[in-house]
VEXRO-170392 format. One record per residue (C-alpha): residue number from 1; residue in one letter; chain; x negated, y, z negated. Coordinates in Angstrom, 3 decimals, padded with zeros to 6 digits. Each point is the difference from the previous one (the first is absolute). Example, Ala and Ser with C-alpha at 12.3 -4.5 7.8 and 13.67 -1.06 7.14 Angstrom:
<atom><tilum>1</tilum><fivex>A</fivex><torse>A</torse><xx>-012.300</xx><yy>-004.500</yy><zz>-007.800</zz></atom>
<atom><tilum>2</tilum><fivex>S</fivex><torse>A</torse><xx>-001.370</xx><yy>003.440</yy><zz>000.660</zz></atom>
! end
This chain:
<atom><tilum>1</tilum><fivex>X</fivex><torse>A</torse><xx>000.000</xx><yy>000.000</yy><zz>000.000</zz></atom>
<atom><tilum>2</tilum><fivex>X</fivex><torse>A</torse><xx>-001.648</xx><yy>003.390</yy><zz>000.897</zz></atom>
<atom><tilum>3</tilum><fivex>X</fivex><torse>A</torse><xx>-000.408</xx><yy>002.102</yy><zz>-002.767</zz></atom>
<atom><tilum>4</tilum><fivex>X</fivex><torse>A</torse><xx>-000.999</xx><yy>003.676</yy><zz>-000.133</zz></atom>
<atom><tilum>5</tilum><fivex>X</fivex><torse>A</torse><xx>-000.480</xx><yy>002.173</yy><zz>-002.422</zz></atom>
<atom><tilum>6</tilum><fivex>X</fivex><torse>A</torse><xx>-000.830</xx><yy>003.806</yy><zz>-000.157</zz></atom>
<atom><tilum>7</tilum><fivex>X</fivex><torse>A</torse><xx>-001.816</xx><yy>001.975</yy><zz>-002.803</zz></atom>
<atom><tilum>8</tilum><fivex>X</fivex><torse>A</torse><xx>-001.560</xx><yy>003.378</yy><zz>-000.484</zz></atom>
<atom><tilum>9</tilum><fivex>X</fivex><torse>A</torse><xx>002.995</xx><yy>002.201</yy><zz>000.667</zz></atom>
<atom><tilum>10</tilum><fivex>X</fivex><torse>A</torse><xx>000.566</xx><yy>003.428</yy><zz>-002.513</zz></atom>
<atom><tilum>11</tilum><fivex>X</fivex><torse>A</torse><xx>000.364</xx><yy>003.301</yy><zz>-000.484</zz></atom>
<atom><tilum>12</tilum><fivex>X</fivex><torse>A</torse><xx>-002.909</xx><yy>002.362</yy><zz>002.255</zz></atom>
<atom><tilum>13</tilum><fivex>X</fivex><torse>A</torse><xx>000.397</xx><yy>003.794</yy><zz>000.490</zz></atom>
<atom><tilum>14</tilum><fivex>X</fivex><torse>A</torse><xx>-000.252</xx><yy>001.450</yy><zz>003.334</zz></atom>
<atom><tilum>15</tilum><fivex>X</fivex><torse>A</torse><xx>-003.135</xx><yy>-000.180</yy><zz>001.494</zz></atom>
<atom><tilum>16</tilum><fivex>X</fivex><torse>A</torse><xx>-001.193</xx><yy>-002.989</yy><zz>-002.107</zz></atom>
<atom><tilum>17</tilum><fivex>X</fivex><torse>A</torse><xx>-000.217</xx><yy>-003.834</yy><zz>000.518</zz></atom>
<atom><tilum>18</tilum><fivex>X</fivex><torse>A</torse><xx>000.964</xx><yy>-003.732</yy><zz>-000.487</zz></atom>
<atom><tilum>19</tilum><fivex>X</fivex><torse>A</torse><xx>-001.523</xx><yy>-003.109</yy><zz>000.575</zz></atom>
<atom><tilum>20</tilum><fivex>X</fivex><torse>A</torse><xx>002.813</xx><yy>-002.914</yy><zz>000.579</zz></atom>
<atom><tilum>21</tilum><fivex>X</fivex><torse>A</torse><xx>-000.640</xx><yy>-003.368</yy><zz>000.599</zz></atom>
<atom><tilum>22</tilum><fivex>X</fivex><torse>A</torse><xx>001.746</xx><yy>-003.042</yy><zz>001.064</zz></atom>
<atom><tilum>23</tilum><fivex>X</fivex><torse>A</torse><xx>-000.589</xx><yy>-003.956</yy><zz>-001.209</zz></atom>
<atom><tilum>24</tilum><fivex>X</fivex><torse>A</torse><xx>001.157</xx><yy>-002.399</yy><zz>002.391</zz></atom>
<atom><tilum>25</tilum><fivex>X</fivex><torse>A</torse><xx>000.254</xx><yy>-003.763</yy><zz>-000.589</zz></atom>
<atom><tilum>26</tilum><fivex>X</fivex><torse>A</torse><xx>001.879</xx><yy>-002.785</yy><zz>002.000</zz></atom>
<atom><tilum>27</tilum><fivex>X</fivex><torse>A</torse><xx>-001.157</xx><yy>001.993</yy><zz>003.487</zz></atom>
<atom><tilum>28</tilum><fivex>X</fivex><torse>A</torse><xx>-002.793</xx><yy>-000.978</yy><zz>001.811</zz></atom>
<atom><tilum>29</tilum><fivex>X</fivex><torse>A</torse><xx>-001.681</xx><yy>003.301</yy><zz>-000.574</zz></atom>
<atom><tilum>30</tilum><fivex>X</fivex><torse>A</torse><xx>-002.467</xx><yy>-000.275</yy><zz>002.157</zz></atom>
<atom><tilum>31</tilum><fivex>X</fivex><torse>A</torse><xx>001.959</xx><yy>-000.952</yy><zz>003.197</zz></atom>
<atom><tilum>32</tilum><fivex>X</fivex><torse>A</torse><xx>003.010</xx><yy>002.655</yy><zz>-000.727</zz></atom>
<atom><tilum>33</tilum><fivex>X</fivex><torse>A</torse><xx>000.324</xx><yy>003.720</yy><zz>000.862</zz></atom>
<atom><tilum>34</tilum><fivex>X</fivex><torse>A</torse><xx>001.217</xx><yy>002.171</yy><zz>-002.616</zz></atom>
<atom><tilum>35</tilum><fivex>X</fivex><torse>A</torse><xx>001.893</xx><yy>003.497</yy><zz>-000.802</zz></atom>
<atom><tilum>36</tilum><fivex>X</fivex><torse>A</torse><xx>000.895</xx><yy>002.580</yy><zz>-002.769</zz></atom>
<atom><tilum>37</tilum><fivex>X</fivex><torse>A</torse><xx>003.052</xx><yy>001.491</yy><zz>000.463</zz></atom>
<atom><tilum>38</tilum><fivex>X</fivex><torse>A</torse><xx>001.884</xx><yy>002.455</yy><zz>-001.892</zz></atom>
<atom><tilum>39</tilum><fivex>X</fivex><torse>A</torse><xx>003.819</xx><yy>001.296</yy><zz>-000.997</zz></atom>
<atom><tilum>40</tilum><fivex>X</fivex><torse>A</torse><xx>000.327</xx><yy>003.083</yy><zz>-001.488</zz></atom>
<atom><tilum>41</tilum><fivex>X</fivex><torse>A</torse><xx>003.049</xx><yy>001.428</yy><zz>-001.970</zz></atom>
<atom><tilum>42</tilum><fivex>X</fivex><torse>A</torse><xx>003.077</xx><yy>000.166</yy><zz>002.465</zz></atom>
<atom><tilum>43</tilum><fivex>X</fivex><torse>A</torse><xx>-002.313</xx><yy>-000.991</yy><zz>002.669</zz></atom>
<atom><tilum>44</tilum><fivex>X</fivex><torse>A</torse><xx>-000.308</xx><yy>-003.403</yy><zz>001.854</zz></atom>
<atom><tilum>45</tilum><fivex>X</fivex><torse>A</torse><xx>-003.248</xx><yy>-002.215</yy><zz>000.420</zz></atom>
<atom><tilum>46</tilum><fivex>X</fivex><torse>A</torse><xx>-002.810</xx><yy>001.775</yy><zz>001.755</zz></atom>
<atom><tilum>47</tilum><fivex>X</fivex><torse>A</torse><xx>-003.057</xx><yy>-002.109</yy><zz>001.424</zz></atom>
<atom><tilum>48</tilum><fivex>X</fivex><torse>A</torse><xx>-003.004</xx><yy>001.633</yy><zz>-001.961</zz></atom>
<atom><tilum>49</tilum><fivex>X</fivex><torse>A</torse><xx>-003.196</xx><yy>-001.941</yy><zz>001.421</zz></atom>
<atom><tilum>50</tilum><fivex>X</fivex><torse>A</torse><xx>-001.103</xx><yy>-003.390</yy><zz>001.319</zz></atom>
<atom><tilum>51</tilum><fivex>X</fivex><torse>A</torse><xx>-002.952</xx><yy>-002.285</yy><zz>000.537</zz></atom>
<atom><tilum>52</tilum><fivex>X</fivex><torse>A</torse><xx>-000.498</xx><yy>-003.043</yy><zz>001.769</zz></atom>
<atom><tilum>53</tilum><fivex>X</fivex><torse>A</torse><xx>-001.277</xx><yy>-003.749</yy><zz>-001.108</zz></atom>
<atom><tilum>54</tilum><fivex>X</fivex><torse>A</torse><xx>-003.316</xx><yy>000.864</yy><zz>000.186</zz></atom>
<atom><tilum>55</tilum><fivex>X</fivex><torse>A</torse><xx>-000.150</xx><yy>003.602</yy><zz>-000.991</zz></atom>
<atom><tilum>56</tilum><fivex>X</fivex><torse>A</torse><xx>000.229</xx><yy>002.018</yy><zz>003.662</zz></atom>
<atom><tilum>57</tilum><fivex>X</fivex><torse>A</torse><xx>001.594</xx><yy>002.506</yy><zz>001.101</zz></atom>
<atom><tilum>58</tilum><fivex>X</fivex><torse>A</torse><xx>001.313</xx><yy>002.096</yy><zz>-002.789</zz></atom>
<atom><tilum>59</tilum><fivex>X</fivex><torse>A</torse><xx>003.259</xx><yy>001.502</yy><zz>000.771</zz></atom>
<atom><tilum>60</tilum><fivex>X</fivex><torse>A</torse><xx>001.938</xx><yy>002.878</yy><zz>-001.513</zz></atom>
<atom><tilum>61</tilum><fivex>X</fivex><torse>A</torse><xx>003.192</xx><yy>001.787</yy><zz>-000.118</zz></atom>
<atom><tilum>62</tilum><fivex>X</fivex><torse>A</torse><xx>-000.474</xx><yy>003.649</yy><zz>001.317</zz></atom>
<atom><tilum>63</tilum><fivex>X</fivex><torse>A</torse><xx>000.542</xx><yy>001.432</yy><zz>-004.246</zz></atom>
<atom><tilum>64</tilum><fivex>X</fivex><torse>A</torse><xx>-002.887</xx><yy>-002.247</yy><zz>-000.914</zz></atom>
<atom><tilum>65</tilum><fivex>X</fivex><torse>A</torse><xx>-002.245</xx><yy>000.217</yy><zz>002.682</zz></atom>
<atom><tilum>66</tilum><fivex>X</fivex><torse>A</torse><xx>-003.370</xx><yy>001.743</yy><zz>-001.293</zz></atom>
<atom><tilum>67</tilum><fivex>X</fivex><torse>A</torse><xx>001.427</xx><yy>-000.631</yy><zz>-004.006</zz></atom>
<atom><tilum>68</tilum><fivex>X</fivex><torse>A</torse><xx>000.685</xx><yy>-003.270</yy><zz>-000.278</zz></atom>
<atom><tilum>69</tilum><fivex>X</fivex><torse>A</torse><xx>-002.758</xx><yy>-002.814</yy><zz>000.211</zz></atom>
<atom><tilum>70</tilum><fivex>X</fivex><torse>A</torse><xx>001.499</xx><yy>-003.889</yy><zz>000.362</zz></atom>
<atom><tilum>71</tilum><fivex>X</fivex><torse>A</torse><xx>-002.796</xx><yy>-003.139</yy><zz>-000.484</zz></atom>
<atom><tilum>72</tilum><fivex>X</fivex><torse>A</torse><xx>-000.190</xx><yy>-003.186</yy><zz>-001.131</zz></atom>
<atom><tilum>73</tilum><fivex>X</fivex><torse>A</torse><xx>-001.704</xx><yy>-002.085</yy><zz>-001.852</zz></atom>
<atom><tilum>74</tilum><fivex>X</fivex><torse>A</torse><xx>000.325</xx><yy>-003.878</yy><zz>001.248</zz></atom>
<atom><tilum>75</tilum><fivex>X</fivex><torse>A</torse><xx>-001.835</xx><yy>-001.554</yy><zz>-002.828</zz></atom>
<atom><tilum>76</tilum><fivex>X</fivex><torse>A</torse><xx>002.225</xx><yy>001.334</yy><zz>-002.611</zz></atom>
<atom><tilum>77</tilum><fivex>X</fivex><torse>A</torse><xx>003.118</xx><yy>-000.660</yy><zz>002.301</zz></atom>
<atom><tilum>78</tilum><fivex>X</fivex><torse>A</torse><xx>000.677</xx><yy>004.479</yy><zz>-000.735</zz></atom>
<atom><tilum>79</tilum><fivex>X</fivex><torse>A</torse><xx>001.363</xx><yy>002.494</yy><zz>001.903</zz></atom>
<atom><tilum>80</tilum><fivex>X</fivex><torse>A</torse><xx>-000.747</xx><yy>003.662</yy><zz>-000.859</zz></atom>
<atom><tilum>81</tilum><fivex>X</fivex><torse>A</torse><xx>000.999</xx><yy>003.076</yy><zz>001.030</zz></atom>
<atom><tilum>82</tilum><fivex>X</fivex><torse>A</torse><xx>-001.952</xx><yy>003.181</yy><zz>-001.182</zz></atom>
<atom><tilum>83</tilum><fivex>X</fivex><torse>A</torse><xx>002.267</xx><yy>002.952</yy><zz>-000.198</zz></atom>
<atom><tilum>84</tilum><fivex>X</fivex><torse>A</torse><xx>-001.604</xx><yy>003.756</yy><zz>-000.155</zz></atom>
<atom><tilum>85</tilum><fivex>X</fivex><torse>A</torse><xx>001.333</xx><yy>003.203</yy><zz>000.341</zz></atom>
<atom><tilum>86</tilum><fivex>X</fivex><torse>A</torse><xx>002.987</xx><yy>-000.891</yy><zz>-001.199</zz></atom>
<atom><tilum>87</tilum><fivex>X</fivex><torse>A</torse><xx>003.180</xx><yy>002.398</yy><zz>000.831</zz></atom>
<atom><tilum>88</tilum><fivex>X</fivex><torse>A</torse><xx>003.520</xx><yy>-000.405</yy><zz>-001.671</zz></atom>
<atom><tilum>89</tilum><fivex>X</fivex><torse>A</torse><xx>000.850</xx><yy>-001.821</yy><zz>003.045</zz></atom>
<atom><tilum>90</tilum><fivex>X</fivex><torse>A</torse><xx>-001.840</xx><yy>-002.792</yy><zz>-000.816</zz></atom>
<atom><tilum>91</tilum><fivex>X</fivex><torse>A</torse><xx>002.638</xx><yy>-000.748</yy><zz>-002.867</zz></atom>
<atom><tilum>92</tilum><fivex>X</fivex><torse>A</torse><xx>001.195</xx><yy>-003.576</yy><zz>000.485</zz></atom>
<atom><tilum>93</tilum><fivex>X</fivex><torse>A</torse><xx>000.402</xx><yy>-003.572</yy><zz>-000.594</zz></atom>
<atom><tilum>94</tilum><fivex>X</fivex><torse>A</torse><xx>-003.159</xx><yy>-001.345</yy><zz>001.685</zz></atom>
<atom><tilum>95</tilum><fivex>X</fivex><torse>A</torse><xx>000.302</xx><yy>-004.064</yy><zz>001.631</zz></atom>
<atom><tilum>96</tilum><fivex>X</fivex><torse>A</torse><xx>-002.880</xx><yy>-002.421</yy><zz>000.894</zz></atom>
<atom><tilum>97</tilum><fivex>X</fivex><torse>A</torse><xx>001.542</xx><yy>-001.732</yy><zz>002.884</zz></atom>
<atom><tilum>98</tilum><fivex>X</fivex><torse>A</torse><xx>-001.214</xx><yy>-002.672</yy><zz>002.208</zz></atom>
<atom><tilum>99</tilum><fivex>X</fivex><torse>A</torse><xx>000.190</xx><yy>000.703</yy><zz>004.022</zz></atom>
<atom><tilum>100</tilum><fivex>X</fivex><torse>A</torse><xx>002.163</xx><yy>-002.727</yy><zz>002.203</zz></atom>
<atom><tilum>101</tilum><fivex>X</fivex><torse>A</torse><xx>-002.678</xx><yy>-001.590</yy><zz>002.012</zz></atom>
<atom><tilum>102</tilum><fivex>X</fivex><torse>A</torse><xx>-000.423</xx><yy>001.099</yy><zz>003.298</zz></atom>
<atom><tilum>103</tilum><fivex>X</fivex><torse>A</torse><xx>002.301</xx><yy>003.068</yy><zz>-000.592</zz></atom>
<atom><tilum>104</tilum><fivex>X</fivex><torse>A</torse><xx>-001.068</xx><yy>004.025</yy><zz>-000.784</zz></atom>
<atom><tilum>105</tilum><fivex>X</fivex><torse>A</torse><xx>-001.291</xx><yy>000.676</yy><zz>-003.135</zz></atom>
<atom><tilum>106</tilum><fivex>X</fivex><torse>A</torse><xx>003.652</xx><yy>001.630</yy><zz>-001.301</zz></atom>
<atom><tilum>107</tilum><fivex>X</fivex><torse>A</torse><xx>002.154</xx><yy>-003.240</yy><zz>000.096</zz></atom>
<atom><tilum>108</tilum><fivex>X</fivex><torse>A</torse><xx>-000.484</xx><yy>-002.281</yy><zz>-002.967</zz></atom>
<atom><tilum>109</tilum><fivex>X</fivex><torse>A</torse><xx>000.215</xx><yy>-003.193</yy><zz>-001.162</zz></atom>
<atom><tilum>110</tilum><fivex>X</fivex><torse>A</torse><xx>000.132</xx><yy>000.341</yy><zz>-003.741</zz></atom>
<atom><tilum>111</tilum><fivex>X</fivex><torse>A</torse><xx>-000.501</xx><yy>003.000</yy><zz>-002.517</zz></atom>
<atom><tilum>112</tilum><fivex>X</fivex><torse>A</torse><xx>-000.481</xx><yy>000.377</yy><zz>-003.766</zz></atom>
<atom><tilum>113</tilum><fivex>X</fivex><torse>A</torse><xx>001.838</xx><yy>001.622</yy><zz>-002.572</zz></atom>
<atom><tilum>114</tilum><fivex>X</fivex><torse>A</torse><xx>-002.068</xx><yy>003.529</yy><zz>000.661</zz></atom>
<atom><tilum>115</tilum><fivex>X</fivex><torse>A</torse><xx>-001.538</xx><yy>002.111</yy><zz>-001.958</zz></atom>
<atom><tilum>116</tilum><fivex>X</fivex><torse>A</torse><xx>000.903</xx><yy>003.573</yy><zz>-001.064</zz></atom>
<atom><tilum>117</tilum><fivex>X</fivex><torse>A</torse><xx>-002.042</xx><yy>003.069</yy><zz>001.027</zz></atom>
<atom><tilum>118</tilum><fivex>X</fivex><torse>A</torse><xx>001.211</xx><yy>003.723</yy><zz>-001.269</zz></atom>
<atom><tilum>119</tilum><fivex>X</fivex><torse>A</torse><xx>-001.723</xx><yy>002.820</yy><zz>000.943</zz></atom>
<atom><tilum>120</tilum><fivex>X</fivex><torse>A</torse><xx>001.147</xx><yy>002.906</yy><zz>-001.771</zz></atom>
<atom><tilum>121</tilum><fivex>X</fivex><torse>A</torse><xx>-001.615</xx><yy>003.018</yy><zz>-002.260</zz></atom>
! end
């Protein structure tokens, strides 16, 4: 059964930064591309960055392009997204998600529970 679970989430004030990370188990890590996405208040999901199986190609939405930072680290079976310059936009439930193979890197297989991030003064 795939299991993921997201930590690291809090409260940063504009400007400042987060660290979040993902643990995966029951996915073959190695061989699976993966995604954080995001859902703000009132807001649906939005695709937030990607990476495939073996760590190319780096994608991001347009918000988190040049802020953002996605890796991942195979031996630990973690996914991590480094958040700076954090803006009150960038309030929301945060998900680890797992990519459908062969698809883009915004449809998913499976998801965790999120984690929260609130940027506010």
């Amino acid at each position: 059964q795939v299991q993921l679970v997201e930590s690291g989430g809090g409260r940063a004030q504009p400007g400042g930064s987060l660290t979040l990370s993902c643990a995966a188990s029951g996915v073959p890590f190695n061989d699976n591309a993966m995604s954080w996405a995001r859902q703000g208040p009132g807001k649906g999901v939005e695709w937030v960055a990607g990476i495939y199986s073996d760590g190319s190609g780096p994608h991001y939405s347009d918000s988190a392009q040049g802020r953002f930072t996605i890796s991942r680290d195979v031996a630990k079976s973690t996914l991590t997204l480094q958040m700076d310059s954090l803006t009150p936009e960038d309030t929301a439930l945060y998900f680890c998600a797992t990519v459908r193979p062969g698809g883009p890197l915004y449809e998913f297989d499976n998801w965790g529970q999120g984690t929260l991030v609130t940027v506010s003064s």
